[in-house]
Backbone as CSV, one residue per row, in Angstrom:
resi,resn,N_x,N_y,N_z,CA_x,CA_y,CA_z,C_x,C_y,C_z
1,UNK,-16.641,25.547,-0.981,-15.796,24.398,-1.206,-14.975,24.650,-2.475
2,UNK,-13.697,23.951,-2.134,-12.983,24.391,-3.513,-13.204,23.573,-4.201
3,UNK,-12.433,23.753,-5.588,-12.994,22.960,-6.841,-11.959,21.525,-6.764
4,UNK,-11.208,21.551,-5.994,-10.310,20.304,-5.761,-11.125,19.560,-4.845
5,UNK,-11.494,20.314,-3.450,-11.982,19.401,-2.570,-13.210,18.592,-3.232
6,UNK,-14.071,19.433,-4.087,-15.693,19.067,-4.435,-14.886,17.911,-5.478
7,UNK,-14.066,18.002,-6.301,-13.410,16.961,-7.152,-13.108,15.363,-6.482
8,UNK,-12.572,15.950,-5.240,-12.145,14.812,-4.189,-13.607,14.106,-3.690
9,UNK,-14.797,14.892,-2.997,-15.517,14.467,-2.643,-16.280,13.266,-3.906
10,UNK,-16.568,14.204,-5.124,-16.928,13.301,-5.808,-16.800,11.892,-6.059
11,UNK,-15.230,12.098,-5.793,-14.230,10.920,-6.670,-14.696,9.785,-5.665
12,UNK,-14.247,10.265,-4.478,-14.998,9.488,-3.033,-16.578,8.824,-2.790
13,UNK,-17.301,9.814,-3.180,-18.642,9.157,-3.473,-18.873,7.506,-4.481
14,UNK,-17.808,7.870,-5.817,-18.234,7.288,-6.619,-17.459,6.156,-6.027
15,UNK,-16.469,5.996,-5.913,-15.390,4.877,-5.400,-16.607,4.250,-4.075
16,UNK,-17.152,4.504,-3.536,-17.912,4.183,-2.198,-19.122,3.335,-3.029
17,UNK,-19.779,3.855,-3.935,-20.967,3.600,-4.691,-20.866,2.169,-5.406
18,UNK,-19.575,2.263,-6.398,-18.959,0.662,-6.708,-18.763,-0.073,-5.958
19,UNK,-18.339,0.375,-4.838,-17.454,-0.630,-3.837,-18.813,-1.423,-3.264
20,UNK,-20.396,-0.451,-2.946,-21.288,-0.897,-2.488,-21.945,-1.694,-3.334
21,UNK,-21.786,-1.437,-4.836,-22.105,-2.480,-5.929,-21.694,-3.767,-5.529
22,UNK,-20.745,-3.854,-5.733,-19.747,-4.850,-5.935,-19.805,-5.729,-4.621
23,UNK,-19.545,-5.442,-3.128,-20.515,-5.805,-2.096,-22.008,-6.571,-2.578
24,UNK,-22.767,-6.161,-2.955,-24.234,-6.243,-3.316,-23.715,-7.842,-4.349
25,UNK,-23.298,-7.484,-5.169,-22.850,-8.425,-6.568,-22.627,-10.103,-5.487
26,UNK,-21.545,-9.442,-5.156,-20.833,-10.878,-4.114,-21.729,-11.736,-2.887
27,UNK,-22.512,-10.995,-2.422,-23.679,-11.106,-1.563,-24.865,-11.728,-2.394
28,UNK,-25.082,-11.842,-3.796,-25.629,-12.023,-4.097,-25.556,-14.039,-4.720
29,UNK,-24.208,-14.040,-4.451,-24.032,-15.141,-4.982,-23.976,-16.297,-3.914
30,UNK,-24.227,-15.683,-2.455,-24.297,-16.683,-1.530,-25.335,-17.928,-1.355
31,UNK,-25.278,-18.973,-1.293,-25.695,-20.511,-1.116,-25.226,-21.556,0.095
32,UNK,-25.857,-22.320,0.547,-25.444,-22.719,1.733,-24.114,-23.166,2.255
33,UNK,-23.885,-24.069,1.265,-22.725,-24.748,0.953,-21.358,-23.946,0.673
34,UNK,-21.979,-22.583,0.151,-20.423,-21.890,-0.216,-20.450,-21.026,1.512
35,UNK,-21.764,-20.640,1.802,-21.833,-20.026,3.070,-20.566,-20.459,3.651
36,UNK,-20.818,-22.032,4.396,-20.386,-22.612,5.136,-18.706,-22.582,4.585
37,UNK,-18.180,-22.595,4.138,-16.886,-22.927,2.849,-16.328,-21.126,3.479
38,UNK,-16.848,-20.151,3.429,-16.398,-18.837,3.649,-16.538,-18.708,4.683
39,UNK,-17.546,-18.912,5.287,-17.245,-18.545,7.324,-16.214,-19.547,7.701
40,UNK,-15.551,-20.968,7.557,-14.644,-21.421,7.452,-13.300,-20.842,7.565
41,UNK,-13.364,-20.117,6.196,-12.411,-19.287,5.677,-11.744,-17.923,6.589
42,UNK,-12.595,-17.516,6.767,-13.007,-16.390,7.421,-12.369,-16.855,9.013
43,UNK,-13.020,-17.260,9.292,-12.699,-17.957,10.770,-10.921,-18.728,10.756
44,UNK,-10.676,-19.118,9.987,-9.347,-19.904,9.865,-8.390,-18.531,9.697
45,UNK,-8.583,-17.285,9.707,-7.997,-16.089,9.425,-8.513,-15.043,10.928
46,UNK,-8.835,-15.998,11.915,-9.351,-15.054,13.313,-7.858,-15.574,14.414
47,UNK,-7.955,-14.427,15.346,-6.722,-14.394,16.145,-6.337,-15.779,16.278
48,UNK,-7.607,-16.591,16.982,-6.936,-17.980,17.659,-5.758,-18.164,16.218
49,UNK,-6.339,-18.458,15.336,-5.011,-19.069,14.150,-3.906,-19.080,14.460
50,UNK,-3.549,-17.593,14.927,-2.231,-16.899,14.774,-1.862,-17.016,16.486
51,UNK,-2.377,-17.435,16.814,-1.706,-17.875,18.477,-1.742,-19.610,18.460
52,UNK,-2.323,-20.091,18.213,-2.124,-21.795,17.517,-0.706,-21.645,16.381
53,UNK,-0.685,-20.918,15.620,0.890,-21.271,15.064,1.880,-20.728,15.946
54,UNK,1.498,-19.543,16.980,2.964,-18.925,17.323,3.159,-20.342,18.794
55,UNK,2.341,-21.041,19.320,2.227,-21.987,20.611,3.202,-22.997,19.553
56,UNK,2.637,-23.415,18.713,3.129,-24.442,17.773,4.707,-23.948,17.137
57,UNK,4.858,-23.175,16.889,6.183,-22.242,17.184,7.179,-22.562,17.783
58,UNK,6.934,-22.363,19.319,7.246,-22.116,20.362,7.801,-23.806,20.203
59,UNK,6.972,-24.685,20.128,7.291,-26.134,20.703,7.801,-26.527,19.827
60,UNK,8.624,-26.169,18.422,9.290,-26.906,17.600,10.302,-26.081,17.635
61,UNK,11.378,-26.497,16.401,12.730,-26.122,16.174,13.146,-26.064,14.952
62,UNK,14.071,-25.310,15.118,14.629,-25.316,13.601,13.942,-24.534,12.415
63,UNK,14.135,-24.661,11.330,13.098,-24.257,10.479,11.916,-23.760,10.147
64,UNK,11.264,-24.980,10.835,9.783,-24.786,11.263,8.977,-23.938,12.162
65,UNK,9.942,-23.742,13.330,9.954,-22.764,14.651,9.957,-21.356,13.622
66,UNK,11.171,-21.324,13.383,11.173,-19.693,12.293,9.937,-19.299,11.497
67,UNK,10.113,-20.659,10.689,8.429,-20.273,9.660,7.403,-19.426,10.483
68,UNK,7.349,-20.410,11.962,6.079,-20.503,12.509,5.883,-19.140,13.350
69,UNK,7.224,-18.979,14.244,7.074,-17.537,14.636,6.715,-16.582,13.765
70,UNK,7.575,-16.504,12.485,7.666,-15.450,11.879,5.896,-15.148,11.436
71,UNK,5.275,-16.167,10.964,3.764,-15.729,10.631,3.150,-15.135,11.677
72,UNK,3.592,-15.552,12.618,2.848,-14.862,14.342,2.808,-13.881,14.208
73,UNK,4.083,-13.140,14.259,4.412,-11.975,14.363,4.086,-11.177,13.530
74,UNK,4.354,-11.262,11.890,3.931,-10.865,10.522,2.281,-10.427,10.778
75,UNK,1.332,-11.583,11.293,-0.077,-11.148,11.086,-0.017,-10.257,12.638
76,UNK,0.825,-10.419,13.091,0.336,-9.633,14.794,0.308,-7.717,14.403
77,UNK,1.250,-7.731,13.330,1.779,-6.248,13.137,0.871,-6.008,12.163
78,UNK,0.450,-6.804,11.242,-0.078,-6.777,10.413,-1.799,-5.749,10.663
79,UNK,-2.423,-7.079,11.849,-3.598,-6.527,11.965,-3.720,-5.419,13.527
80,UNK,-2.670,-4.992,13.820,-2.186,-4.072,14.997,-2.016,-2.600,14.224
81,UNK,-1.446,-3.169,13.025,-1.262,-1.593,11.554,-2.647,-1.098,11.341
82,UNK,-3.069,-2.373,11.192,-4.907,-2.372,10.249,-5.406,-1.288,11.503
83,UNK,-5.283,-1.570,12.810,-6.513,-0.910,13.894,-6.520,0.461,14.099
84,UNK,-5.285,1.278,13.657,-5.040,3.078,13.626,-6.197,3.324,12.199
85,UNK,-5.537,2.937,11.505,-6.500,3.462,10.197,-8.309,3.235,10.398
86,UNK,-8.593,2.530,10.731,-9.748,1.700,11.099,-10.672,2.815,12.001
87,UNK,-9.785,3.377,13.038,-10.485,4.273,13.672,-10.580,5.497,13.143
88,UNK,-9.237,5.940,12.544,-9.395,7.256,12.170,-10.336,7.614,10.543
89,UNK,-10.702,6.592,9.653,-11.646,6.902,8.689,-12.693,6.354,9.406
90,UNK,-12.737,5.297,10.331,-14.132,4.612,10.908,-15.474,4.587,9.959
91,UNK,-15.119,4.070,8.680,-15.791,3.128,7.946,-17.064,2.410,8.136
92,UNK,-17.807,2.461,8.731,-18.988,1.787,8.639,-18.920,0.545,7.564
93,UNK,-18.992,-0.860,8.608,-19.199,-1.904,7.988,-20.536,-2.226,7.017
94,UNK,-20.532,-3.456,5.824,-21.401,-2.250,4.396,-22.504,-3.043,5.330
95,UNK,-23.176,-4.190,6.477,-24.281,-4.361,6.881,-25.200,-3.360,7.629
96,UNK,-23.620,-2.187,8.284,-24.629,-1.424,9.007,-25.144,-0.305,8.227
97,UNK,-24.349,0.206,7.454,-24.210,1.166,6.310,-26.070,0.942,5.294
98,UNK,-26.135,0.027,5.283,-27.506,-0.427,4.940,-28.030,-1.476,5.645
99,UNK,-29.717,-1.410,5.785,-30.137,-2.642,6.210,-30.694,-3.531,5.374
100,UNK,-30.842,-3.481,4.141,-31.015,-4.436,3.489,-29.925,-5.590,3.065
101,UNK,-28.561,-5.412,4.009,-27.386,-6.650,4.155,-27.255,-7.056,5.087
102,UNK,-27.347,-8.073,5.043,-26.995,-9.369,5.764,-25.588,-9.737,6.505
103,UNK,-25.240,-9.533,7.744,-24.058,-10.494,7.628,-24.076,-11.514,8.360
104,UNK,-23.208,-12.704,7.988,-23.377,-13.804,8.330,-22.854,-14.361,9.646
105,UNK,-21.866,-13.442,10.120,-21.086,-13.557,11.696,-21.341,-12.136,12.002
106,UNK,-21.008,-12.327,13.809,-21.404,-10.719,14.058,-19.320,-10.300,13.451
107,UNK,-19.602,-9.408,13.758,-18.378,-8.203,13.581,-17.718,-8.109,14.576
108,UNK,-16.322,-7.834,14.817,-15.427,-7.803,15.887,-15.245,-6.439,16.905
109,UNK,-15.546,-5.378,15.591,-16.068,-4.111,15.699,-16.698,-2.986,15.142
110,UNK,-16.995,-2.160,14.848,-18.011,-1.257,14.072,-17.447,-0.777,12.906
111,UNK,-16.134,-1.187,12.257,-15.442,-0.332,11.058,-14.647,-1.399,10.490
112,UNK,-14.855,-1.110,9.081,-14.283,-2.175,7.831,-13.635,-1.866,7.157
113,UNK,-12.234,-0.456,7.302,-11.460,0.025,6.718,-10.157,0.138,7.460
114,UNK,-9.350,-0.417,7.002,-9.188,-1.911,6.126,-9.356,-2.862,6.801
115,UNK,-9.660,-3.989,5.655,-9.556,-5.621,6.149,-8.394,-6.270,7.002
116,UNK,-8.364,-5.983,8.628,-7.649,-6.684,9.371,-7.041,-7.717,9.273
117,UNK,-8.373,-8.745,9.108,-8.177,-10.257,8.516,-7.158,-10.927,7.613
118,UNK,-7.266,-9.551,6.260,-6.792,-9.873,5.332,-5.503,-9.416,5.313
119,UNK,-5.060,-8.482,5.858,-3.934,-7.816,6.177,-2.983,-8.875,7.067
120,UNK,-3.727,-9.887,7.445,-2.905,-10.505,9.106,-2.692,-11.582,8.054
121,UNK,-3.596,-12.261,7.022,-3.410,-13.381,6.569,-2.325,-12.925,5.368
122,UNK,-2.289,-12.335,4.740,-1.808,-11.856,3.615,-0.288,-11.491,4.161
123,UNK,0.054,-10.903,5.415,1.319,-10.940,5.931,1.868,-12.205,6.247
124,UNK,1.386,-12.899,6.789,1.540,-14.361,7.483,1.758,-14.912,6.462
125,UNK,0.959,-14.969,5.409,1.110,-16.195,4.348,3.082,-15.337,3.467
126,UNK,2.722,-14.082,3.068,4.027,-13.840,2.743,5.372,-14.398,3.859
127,UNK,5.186,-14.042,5.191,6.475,-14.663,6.078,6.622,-16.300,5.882
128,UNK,5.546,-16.940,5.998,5.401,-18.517,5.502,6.610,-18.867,4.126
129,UNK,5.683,-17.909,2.584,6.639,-18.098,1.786,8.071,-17.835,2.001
130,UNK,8.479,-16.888,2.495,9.750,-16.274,2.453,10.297,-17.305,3.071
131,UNK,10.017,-18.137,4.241,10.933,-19.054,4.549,10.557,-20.523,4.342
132,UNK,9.118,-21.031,3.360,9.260,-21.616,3.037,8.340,-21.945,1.444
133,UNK,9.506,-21.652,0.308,9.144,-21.443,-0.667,8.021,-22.278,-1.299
134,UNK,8.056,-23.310,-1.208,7.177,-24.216,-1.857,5.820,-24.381,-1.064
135,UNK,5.160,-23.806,-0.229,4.525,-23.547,0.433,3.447,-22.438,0.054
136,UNK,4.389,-21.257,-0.709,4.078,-20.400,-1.402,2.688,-19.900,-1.834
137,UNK,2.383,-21.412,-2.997,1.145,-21.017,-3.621,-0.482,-21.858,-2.507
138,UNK,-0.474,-22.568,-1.744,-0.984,-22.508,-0.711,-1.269,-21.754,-0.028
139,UNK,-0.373,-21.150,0.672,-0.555,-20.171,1.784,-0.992,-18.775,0.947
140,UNK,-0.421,-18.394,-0.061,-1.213,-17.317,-0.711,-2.648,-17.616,-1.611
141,UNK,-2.659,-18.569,-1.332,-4.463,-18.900,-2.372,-5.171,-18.783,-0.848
142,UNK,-4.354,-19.131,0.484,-5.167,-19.134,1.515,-5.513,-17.609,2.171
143,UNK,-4.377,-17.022,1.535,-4.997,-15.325,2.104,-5.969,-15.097,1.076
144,UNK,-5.899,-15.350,0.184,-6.811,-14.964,-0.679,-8.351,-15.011,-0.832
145,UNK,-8.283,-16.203,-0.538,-9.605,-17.100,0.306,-9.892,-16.202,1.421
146,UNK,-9.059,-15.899,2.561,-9.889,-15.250,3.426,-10.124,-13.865,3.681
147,UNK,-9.208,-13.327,2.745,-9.705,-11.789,1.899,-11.238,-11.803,1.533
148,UNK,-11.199,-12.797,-0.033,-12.872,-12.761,-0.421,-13.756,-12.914,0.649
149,UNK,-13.629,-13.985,1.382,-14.301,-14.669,2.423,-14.912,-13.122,3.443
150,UNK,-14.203,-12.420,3.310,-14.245,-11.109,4.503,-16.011,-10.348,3.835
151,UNK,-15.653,-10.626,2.470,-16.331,-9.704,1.694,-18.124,-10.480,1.886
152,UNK,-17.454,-11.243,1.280,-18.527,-12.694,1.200,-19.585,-12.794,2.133
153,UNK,-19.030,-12.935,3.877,-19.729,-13.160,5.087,-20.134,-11.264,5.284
154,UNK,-20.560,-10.640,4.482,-20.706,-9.198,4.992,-19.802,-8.427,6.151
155,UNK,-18.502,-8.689,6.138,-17.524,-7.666,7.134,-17.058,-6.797,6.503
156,UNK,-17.072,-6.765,5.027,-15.663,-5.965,3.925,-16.629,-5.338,2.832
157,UNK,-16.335,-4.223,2.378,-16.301,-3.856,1.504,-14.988,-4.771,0.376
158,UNK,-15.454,-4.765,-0.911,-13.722,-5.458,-1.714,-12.836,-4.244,-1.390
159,UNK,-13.100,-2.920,-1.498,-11.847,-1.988,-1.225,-11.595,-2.144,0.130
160,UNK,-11.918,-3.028,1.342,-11.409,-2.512,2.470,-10.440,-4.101,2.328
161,UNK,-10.829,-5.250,1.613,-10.107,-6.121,1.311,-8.713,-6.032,0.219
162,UNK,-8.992,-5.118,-0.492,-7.968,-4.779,-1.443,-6.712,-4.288,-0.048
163,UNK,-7.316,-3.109,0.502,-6.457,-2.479,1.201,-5.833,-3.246,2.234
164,UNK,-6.248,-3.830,2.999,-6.077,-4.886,4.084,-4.907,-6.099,3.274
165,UNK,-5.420,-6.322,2.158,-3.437,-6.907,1.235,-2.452,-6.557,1.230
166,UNK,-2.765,-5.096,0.477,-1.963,-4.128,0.792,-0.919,-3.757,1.841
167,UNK,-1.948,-3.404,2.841,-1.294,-3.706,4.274,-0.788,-4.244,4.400
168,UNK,-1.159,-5.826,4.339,-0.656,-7.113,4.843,1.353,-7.127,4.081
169,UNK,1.173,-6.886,2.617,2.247,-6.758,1.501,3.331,-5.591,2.321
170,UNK,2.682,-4.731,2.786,3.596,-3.492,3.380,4.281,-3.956,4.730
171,UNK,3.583,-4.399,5.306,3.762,-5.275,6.565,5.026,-5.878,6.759
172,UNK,4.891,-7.310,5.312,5.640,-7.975,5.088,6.860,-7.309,4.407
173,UNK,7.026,-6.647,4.271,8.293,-5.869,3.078,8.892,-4.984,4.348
174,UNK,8.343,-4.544,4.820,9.241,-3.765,6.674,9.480,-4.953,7.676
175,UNK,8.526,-5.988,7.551,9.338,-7.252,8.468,10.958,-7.565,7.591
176,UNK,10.722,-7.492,6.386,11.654,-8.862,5.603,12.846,-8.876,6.359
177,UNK,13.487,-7.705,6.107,14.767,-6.770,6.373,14.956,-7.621,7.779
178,UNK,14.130,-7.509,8.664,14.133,-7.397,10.148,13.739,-8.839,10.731
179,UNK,13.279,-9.815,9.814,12.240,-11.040,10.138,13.753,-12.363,10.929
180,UNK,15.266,-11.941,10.220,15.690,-12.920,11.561,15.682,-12.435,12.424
181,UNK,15.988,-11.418,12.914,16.243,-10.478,13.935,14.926,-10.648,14.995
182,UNK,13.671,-10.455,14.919,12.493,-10.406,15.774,12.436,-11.772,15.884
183,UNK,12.413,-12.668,14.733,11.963,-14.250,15.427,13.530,-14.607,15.858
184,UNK,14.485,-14.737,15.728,16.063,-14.905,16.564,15.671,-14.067,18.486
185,UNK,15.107,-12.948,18.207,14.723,-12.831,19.678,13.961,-13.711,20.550
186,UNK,12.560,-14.088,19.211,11.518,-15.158,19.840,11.958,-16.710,19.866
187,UNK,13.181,-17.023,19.559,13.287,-18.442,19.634,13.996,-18.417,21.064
188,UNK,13.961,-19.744,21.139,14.778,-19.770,22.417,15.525,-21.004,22.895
């Protein structure tokens, strides 16, 4: 092995080791009441959401129609981006990865790199702001919420939630350009 790769591996180990800390840390602070408050969360960031705003979409006009498509679409690409990467590092979610974690919902599928969820909410909530500003700090405290929330209910590592923002941020910055154009197709 070369002295770069063994450098890389390291670097990788250790980044994996925190990330499983830090997992552990957050897991540790669970209570019934916040339980319930994060599977909430969590759940308010699952497909139905994003087909309840694009239906709701669909049946309004104007303004609102735009907002509403545009989040559709934003989290559709969003967590459609998330599912290539997902397979090709195929991540082991951190409950199966160890059995001494818990998670609190089953899993959608066997890999937690990156946060889908957070990627779909974190796009959505950016298309929301962009067309409706004051809305802004809501809809982004609400990706945010269901980022942690990912971590919280045992689906996420925080780095597969970091990344899954990320995503979501990249997502949204290749829609912007393009966001009348795709929802101007979807209105009707």
């Amino acid at each position: 092995m070369t002295e770069s790769a063994a450098f890389t591996q390291r670097f990788f180990a250790s980044v994996a080791r925190h990330d499983g800390w830090l997992f552990d840390r957050v897991a540790a602070l669970r209570r019934p009441v916040l339980s319930r408050l994060m599977i909430g969360a969590t759940r308010s960031g699952d497909l139905g959401t994003y087909v309840l705003v694009a239906i709701l979409g669909t049946c309004l006009r104007g303004d609102a129609q735009v907002a509403l498509l545009a989040m559709a679409v934003a989290a559709a690409m969003a967590s459609g981006a998330g599912w290539i990467p997902k397979r090709l590092i195929a991540r082991p979610r951190p409950t199966k990865a160890s059995t001494a974690r818990a998670a609190l919902l089953d899993h959608p599928d066997a890999y937690s790199f990156p946060s889908s969820h957070t990627a779909a909410a974190t796009a959505a909530a950016l298309a929301l702001a962009a067309h409706c500003p004051d809305a802004a700090p809501v809809a982004l405290t609400w990706a945010a919420l269901v980022g942690i929330s990912r971590v919280y209910v045992g689906a996420h590592y925080p780095l597969d939630v970091v990344m899954g923002g990320l995503l979501g941020v990249a997502i949204d910055h290749l829609l912007a350009s393009r966001r009348d154009i795709v929802v101007g197709w979807l209105t009707f």
